[in-house]
C-alpha positions as a Markdown table, in Angstrom:
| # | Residue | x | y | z |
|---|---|---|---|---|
| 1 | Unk | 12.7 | 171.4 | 61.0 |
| 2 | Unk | 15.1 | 172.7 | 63.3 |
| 3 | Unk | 19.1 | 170.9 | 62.8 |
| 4 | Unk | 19.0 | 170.9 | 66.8 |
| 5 | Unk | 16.0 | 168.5 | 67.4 |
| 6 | Unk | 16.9 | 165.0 | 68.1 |
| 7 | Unk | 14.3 | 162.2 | 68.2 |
| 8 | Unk | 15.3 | 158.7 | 70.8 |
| 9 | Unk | 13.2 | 156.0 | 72.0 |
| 10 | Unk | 11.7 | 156.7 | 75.4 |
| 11 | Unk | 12.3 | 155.0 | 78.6 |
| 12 | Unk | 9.7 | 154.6 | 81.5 |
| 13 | Unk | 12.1 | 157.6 | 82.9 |
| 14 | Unk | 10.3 | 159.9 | 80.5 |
| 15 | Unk | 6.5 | 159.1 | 81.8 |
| 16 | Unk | 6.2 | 161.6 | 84.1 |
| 17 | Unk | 7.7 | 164.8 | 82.1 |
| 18 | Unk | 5.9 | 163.1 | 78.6 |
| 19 | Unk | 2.5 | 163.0 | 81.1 |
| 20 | Unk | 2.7 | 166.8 | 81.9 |
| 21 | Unk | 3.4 | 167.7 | 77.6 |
| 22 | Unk | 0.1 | 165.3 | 77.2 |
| 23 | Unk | -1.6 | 167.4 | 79.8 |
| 24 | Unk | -1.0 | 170.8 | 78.5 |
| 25 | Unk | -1.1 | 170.0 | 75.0 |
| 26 | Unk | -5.1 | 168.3 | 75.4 |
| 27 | Unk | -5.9 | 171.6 | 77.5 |
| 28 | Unk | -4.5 | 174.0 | 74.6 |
| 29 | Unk | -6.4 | 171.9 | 72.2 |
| 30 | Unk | -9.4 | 172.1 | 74.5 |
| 31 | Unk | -9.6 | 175.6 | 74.7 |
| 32 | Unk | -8.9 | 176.4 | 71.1 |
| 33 | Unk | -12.0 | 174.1 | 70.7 |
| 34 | Unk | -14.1 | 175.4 | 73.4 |
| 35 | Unk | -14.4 | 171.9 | 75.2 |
| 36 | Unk | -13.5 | 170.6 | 78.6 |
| 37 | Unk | -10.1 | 171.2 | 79.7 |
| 38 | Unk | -8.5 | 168.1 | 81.1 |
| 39 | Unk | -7.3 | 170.1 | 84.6 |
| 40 | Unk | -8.1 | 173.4 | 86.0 |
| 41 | Unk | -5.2 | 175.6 | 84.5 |
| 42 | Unk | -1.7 | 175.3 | 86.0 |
| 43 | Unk | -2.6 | 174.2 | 89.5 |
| 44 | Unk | 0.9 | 171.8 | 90.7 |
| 45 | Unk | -2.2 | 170.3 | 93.1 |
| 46 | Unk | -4.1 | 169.8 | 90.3 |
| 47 | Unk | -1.5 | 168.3 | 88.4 |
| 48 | Unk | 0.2 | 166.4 | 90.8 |
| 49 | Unk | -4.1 | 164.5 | 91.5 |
| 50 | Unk | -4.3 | 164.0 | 88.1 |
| 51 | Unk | -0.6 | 161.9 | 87.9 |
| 52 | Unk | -1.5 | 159.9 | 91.0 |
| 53 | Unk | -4.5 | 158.8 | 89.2 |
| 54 | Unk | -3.8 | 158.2 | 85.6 |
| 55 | Unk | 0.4 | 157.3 | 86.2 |
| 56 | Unk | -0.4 | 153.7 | 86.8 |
| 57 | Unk | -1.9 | 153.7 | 83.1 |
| 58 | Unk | 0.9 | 156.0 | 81.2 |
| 59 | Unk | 3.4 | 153.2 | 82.7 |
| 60 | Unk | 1.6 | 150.4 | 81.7 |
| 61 | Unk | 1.8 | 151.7 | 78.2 |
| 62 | Unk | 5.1 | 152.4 | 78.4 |
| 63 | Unk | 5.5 | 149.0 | 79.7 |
| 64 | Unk | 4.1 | 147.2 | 76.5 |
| 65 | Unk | 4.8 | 149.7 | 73.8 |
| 66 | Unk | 5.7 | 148.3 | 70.0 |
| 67 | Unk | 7.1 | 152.1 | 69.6 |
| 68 | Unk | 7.7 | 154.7 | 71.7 |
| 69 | Unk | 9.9 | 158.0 | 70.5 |
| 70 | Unk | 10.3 | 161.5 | 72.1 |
| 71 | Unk | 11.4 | 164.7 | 70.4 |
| 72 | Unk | 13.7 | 167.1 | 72.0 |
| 73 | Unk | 16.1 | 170.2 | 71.9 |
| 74 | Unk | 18.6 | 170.7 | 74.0 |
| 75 | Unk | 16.9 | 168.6 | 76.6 |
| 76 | Unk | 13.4 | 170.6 | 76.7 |
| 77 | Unk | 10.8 | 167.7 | 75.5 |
| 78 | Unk | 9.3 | 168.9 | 72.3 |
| 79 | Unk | 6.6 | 165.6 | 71.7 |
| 80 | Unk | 6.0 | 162.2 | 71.8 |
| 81 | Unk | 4.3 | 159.2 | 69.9 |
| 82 | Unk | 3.6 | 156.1 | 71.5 |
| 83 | Unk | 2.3 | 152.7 | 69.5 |
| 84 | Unk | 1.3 | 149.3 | 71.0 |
| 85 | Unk | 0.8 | 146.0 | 69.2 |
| 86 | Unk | -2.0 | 143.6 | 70.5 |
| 87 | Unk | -1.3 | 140.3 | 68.6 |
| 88 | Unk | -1.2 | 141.5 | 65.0 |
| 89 | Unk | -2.8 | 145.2 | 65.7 |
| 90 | Unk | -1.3 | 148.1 | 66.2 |
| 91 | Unk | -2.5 | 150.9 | 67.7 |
| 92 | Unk | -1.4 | 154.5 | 68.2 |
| 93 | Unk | -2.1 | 155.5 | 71.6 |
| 94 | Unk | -0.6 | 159.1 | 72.1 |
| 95 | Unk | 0.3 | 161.7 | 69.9 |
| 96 | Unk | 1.6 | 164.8 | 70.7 |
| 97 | Unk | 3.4 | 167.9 | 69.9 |
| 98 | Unk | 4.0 | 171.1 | 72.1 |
| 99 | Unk | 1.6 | 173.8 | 71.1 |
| 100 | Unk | 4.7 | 175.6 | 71.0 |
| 101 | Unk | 6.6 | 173.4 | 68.6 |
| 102 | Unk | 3.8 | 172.4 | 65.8 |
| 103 | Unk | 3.4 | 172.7 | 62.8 |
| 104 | Unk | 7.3 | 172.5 | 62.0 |
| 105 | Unk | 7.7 | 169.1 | 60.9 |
| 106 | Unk | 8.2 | 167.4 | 64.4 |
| 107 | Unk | 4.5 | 165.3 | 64.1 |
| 108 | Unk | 5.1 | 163.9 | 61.2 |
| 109 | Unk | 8.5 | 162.4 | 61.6 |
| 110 | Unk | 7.3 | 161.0 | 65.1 |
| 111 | Unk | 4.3 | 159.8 | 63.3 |
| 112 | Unk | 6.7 | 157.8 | 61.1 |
| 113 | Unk | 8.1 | 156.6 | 63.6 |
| 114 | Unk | 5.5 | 154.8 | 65.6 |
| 115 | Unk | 2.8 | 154.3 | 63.6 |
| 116 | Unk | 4.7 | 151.7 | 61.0 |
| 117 | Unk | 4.9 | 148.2 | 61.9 |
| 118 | Unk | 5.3 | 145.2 | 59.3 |
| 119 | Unk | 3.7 | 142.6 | 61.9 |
| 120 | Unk | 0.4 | 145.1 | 61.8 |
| 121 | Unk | -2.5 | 143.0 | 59.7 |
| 122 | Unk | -4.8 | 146.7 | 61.3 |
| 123 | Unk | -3.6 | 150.0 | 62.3 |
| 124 | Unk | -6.3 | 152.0 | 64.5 |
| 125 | Unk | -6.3 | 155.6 | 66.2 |
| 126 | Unk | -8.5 | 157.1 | 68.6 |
| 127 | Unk | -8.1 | 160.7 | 67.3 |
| 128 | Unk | -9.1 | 164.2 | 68.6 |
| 129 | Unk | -10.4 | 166.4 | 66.0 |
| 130 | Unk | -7.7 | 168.8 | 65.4 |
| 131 | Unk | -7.0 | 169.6 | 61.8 |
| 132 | Unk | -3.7 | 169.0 | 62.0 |
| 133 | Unk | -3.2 | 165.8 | 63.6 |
| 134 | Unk | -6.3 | 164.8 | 61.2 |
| 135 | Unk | -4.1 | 165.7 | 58.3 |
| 136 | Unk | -1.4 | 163.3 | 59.0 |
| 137 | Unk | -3.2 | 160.4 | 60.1 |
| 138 | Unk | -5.2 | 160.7 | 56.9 |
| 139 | Unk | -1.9 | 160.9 | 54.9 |
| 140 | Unk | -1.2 | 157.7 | 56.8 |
| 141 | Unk | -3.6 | 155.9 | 55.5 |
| 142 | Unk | -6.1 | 155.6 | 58.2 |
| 143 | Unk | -9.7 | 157.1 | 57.7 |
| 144 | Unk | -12.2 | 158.1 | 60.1 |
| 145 | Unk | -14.9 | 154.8 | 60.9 |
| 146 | Unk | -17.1 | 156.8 | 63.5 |
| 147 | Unk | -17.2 | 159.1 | 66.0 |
| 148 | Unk | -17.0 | 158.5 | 69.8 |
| 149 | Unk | -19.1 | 160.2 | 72.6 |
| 150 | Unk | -18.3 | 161.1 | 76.4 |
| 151 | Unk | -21.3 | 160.3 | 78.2 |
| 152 | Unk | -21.7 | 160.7 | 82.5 |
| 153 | Unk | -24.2 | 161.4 | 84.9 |
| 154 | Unk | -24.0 | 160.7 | 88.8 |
| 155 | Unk | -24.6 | 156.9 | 89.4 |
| 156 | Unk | -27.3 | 155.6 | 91.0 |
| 157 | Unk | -28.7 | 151.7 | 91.6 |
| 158 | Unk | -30.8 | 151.2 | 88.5 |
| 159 | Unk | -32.3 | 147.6 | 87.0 |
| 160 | Unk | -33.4 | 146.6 | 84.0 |
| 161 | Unk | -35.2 | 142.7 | 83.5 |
| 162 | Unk | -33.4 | 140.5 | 81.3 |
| 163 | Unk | -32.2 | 136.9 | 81.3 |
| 164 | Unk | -28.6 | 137.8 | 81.5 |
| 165 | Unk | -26.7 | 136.4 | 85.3 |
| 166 | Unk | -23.4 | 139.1 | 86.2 |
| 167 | Unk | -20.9 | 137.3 | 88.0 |
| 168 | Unk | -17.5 | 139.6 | 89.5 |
| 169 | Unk | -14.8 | 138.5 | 87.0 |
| 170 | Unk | -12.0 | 136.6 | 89.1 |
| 171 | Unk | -8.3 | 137.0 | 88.2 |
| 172 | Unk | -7.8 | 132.8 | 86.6 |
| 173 | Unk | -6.2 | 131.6 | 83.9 |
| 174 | Unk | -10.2 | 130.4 | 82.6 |
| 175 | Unk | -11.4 | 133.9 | 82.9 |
| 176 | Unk | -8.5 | 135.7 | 80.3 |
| 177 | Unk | -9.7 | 132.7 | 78.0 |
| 178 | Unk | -13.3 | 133.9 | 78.3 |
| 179 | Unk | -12.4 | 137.3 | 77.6 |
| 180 | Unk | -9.9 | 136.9 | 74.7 |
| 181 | Unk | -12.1 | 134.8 | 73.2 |
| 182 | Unk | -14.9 | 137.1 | 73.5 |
| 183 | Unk | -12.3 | 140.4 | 72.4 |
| 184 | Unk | -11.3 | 137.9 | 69.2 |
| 185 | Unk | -15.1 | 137.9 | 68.1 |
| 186 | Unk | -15.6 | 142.1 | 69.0 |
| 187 | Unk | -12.7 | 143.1 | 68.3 |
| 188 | Unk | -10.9 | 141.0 | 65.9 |
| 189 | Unk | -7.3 | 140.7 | 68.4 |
| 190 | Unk | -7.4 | 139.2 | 72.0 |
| 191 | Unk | -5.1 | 141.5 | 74.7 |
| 192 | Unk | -4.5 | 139.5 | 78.0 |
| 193 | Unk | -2.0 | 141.5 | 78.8 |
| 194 | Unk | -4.2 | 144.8 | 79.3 |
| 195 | Unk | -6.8 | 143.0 | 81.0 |
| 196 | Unk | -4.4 | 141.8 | 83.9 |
| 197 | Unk | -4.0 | 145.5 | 84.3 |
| 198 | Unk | -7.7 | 146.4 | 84.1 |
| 199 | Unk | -7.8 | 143.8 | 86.9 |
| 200 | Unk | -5.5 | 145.8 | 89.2 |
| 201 | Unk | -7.4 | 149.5 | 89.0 |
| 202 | Unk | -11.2 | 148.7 | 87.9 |
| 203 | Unk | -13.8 | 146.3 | 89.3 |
| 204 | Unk | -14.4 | 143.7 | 86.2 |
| 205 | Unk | -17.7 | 141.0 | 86.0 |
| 206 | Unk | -18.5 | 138.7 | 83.3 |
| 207 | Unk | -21.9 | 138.2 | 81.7 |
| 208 | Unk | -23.6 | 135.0 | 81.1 |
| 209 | Unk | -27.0 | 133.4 | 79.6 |
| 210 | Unk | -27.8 | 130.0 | 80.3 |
| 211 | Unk | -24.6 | 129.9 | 81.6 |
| 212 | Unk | -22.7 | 130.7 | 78.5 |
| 213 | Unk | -20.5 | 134.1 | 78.8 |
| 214 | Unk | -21.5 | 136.5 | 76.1 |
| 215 | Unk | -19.7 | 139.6 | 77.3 |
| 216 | Unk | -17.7 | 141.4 | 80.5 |
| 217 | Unk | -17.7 | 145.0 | 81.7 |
| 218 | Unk | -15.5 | 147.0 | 83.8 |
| 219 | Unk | -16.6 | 149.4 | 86.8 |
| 220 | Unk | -14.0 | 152.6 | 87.6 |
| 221 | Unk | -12.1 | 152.5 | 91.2 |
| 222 | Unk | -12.3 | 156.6 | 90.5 |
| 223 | Unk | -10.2 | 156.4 | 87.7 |
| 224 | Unk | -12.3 | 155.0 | 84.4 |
| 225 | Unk | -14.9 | 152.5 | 83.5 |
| 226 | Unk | -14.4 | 150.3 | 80.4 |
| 227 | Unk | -13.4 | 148.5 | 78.3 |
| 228 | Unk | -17.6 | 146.6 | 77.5 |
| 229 | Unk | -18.1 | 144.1 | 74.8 |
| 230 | Unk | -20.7 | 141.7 | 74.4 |
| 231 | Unk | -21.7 | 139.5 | 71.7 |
| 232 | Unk | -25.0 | 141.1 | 71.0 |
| 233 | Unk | -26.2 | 144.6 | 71.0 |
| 234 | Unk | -29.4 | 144.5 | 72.5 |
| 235 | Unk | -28.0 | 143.5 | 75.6 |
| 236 | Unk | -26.3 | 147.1 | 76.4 |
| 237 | Unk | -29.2 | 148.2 | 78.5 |
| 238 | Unk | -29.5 | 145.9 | 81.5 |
| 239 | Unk | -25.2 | 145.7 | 81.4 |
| 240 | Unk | -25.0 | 149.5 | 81.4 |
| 241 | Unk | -27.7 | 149.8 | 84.2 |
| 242 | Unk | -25.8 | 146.7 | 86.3 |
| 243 | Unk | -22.5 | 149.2 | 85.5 |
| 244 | Unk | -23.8 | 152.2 | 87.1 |
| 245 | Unk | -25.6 | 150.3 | 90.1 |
| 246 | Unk | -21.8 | 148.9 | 90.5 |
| 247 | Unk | -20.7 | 152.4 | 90.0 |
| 248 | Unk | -23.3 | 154.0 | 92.9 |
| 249 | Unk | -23.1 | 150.9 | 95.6 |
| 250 | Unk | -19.3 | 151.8 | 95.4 |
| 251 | Unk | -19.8 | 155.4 | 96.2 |
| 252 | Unk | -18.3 | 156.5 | 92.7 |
| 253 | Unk | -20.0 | 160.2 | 91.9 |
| 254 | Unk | -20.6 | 159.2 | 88.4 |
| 255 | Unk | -20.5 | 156.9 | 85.5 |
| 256 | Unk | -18.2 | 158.1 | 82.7 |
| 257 | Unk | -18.3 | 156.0 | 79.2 |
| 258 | Unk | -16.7 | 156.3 | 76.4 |
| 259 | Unk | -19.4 | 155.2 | 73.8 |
| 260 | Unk | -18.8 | 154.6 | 69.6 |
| 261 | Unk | -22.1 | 156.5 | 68.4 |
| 262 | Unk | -22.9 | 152.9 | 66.3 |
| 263 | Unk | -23.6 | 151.4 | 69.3 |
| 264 | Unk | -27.1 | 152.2 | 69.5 |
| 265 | Unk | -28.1 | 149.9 | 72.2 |
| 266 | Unk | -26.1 | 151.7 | 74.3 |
| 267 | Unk | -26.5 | 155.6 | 73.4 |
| 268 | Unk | -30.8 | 154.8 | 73.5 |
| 269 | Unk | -30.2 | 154.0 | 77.3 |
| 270 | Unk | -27.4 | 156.0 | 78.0 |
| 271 | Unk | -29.7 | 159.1 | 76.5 |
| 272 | Unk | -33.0 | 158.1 | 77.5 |
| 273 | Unk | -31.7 | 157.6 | 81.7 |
| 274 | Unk | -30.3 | 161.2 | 81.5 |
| 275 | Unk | -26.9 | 161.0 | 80.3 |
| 276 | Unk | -24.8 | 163.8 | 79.4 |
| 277 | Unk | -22.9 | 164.2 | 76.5 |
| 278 | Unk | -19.4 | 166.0 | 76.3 |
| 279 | Unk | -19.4 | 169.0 | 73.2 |
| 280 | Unk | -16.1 | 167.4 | 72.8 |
| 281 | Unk | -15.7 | 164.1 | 70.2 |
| 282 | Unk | -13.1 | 161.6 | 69.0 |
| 283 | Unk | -13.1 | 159.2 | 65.8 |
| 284 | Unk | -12.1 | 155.7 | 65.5 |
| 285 | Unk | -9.7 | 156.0 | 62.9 |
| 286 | Unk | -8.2 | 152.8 | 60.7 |
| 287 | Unk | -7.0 | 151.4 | 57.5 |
| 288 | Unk | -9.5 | 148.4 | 58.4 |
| 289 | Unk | -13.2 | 147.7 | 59.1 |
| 290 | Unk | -15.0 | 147.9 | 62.2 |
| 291 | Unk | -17.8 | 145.7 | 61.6 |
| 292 | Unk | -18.8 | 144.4 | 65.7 |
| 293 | Unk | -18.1 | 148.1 | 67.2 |
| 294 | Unk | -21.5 | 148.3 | 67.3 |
| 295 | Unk | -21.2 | 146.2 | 70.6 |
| 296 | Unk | -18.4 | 147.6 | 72.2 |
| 297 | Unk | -17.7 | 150.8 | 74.8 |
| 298 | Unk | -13.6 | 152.2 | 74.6 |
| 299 | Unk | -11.7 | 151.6 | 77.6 |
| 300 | Unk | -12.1 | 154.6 | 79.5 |
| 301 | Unk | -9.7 | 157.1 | 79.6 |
| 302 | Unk | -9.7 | 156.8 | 76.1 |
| 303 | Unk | -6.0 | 156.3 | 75.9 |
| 304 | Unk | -6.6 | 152.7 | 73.8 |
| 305 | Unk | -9.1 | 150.9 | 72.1 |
């Protein structure tokens, strides 16, 4: 590694310039993997939409990081690791490295840096699957669980019978204790604090039978639908179709869902009403068990669990 690379904790001053080194670093990977590129090229229009829409969330993260480090040289940004901790787990929400600058140490130093934690009972990743980034998390200890898929299609009001009631999830004190009660049984952590900012960019409703909640979903204001979890499987189909009738009465174009490929509830529907699947995959990576992510759809952009 280079004498003249320098590695600091990042301040919320660095989101927009550690936003544009995310940007072109997915689309490098993207093309050396013959996926979807996350923006059309080098277009400053392009770039500058796809900031408006997705700064609100890089902040947040920068907001309530555990650890958050930046490599540089001589000022030039180099890459950046990012780690939050959501009562005792943590979770490695961004890394990257200049397609420039890998492969010369700089990963693996950041990776040490954010991706330790001695309040951590669980460590989890939501990884790409380039090689080299693969490498180091496995030398990190955390393994691949399963893989998750991008499904979409263009929304439209769809119903499924069931006995479940959808009510639009108010902003009360009552409501976070529904949900991180409902998280702790999924998920094994509650996270209030994300869910007041779901509340401010996504259209969130609870689910109940016989008037007992048993789950909540989150509809996209055009910028990404998810986090889902619910305490059985089975009930994916008529929540999913409630989603995308949300999703088409609020004149969204599609339904995008980020969907672990154990939730089979889910992927039946989501395949059998015409869903498309991305060529491109991530895997939900930990040094723990995942035994309820059979119920469960990733927040959506998948920046975090």
């Amino acid at each position: 590694m280079s004498s003249n690379i320098s590695f600091r904790k990042a301040t919320l001053e660095d989101t927009a310039a550690i936003f544009r080194l995310f940007l072109f670093s997915v689309r490098d990977l993207a093309y050396r993997q013959g996926a979807r590129a996350v923006n059309d090229g080098d277009d400053p229009e392009v770039i500058a939409a796809t900031w408006k829409q997705r700064q609100s969330m890089f902040e947040h993260l920068t907001r309530t990081a555990r650890h958050f480090w930046v490599a540089d040289r001589d000022g030039t940004l180099l890459g950046y690791a990012r780690s939050i901790l959501r009562h005792d787990m943590l979770e490695l929400t961004e890394f990257f490295v200049s397609p420039a600058a890998q492969s010369g140490g700089i990963g693996r130093e950041l990776l040490r840096l954010a991706f330790a934690d001695t309040q951590a009972r669980l460590r989890t990743v939501l990884a790409s699957t380039d090689v080299r980034a693969q490498s180091l998390y496995l030398k990190s200890g955390v393994y691949p669980l399963f893989p998750i898929g991008h499904f979409s299609r263009p929304a439209e009001p769809t119903t499924i019978d069931s006995d479940l009631h959808f009510e639009p999830m108010d902003h009360s004190s009552e409501t976070l204790a529904l949900l991180d009660e409902v998280d702790t049984t999924v998920l094994g952590y509650p996270r209030s604090i994300d869910h007041q900012w779901f509340w401010g960019n996504r259209d969130g409703f609870l689910v109940y039978r016989n008037r007992t909640a048993v789950g909540y979903g989150y509809v996209s204001r055009g910028f990404g639908s998810g986090p889902f979890a619910l305490l059985e499987p089975a009930d994916y189909p008529a929540v999913l179709a409630h989603a995308e009738t949300m999703a088409a009465r609020s004149d969204q174009a599609e339904l995008a869902l980020q969907v672990p490929l154990i939730n089979r509830s889910a992927v039946a529907y989501l395949v059998g009403r015409g869903y498309r699947l991305d060529p491109s995959f991530m895997f939900f990576m930990s040094d723990g068990r995942a035994d309820l992510m059979d119920r469960y759809l990733i927040t959506g952009p998948p920046y975090f669990v």
